[in-house]
N, C-alpha and C positions, 0 to 999 in steps of 0.2 A: 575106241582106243584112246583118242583124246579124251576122254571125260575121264579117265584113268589116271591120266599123270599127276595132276593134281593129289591127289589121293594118295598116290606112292608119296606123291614129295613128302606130304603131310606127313606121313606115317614115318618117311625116313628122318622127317625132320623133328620129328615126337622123338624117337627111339636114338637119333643124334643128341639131341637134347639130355636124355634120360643118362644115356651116354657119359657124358659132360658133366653130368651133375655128380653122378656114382662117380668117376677117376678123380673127379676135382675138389670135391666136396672134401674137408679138413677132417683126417681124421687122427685123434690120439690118445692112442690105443691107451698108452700108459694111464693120461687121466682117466679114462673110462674105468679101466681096475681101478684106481684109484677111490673114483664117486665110487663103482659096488661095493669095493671092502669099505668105504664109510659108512653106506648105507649098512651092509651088514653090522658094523659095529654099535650105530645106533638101536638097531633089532636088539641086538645082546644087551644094552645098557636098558633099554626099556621093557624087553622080557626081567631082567632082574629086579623091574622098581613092580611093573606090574603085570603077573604072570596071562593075563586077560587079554593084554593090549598088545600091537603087533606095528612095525613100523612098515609103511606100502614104499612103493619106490621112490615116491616123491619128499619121504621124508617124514610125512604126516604119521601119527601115530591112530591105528583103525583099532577099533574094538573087536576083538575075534564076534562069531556067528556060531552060536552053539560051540561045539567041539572044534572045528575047522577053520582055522584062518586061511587070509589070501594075499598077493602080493599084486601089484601090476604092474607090467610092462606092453612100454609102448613100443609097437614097429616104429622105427627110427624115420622113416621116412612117408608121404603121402602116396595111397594107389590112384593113377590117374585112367579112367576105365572110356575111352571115345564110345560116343551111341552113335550107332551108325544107323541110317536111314535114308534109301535111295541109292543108294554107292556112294553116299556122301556120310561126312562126319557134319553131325546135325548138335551135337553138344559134345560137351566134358564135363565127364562125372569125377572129383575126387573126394578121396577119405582119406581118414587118419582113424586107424585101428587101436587097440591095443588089450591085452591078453586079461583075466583074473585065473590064477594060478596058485598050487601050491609053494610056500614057501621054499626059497631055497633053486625053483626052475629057471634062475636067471642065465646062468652059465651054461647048461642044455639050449636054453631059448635065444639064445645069442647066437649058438653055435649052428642051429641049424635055420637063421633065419633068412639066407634067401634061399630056402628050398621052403620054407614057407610062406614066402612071400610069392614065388610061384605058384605056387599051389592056390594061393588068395586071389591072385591074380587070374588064375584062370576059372574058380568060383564067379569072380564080379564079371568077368567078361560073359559066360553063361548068364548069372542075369539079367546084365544088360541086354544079352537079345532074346530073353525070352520078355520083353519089356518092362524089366523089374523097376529099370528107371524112370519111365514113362509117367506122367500124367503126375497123381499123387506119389509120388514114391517114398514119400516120408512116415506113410499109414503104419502102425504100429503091424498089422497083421503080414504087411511086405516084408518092415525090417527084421520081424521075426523070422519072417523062410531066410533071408538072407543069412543071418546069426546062425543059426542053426548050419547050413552048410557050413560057413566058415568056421563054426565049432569043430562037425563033422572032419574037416580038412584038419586043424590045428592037433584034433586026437592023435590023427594017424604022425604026425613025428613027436605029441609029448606027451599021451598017453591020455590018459584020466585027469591028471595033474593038472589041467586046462578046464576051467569051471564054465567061461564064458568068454564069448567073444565081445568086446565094449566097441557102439562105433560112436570115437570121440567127436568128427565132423565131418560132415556130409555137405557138399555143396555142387551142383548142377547150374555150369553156364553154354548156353546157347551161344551158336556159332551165327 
């Protein structure tokens, strides 16, 4: 039962943490519509110079891929996934995700993002103990299963309209 507490604290003290960050963390709202409808407004100006080119979220302007362009959006925030090992937390896994998608799924992808981040989250957590994170986890053939689920998951709230799952950083530190 002692070797227990610790481990609570941790966990309460992760999920206080997390807490903390989601109620405190600045948010405004306004500028947020504000950056999308620029960005969409760029879309329009650069659809009208070159019917080919497409502007991503960040601005940049992308060359459509045969018929189908894409757009990307990043989760706002990093998944912090604990490897557990012994009844102990033995590391912290975190990522930063983020979407390629149909033109235009920003405002759906917004709207339902933390039921997708749940959803992500209890993907990475399934990996993590089936030891996805373990050893090499950086193998092209792991982060594939990994992608895949998280595609899997991202369908079921936005359809088809979800091309790929991008993981932007992955970094594993030991406790």
């Amino acid at each position: 039962m002692k070797k227990l507490i610790p481990v609570v604290l941790l966990f309460a003290g992760l999920g206080g943490g997390i807490a903390a960050g989601v109620f405190l963390a600045p948010s405004d709202k306004k500028a947020d519509v504000a950056k999308d409808m620029n960005v969409e407004s760029k879309q329009d100006k650069t659809r009208k110079k070159d019917p080919n080119t497409t502007t991503n979220k960040s601005g940049k302007a992308d060359k459509k891929e045969g018929s189908g362009s894409y757009e990307y959006l990043k989760l706002t925030k990093q998944f912090v996934v604990p490897i557990v090992e012994s009844d102990r937390i033995a590391a912290l896994v975190t990522m930063s995700l983020s979407l390629e998608v149909t033109p235009g799924m920003a405002e759906p992808f917004y709207a339902s993002e933390p039921k997708l981040r749940d959803r992500f989250l209890q993907v990475l957590f399934d990996h993590a103990n089936t030891g996805g994170f373990d050893g090499n986890f950086t193998r092209s053939d792991n982060l594939a299963v990994l992608r895949e689920a998280l595609l899997d998951e991202a369908r079921k709230d936005l359809g088809d309209d979800v091309s790929k799952v991008l993981i932007m950083s992955v970094n594993r530190q030991d406790t």
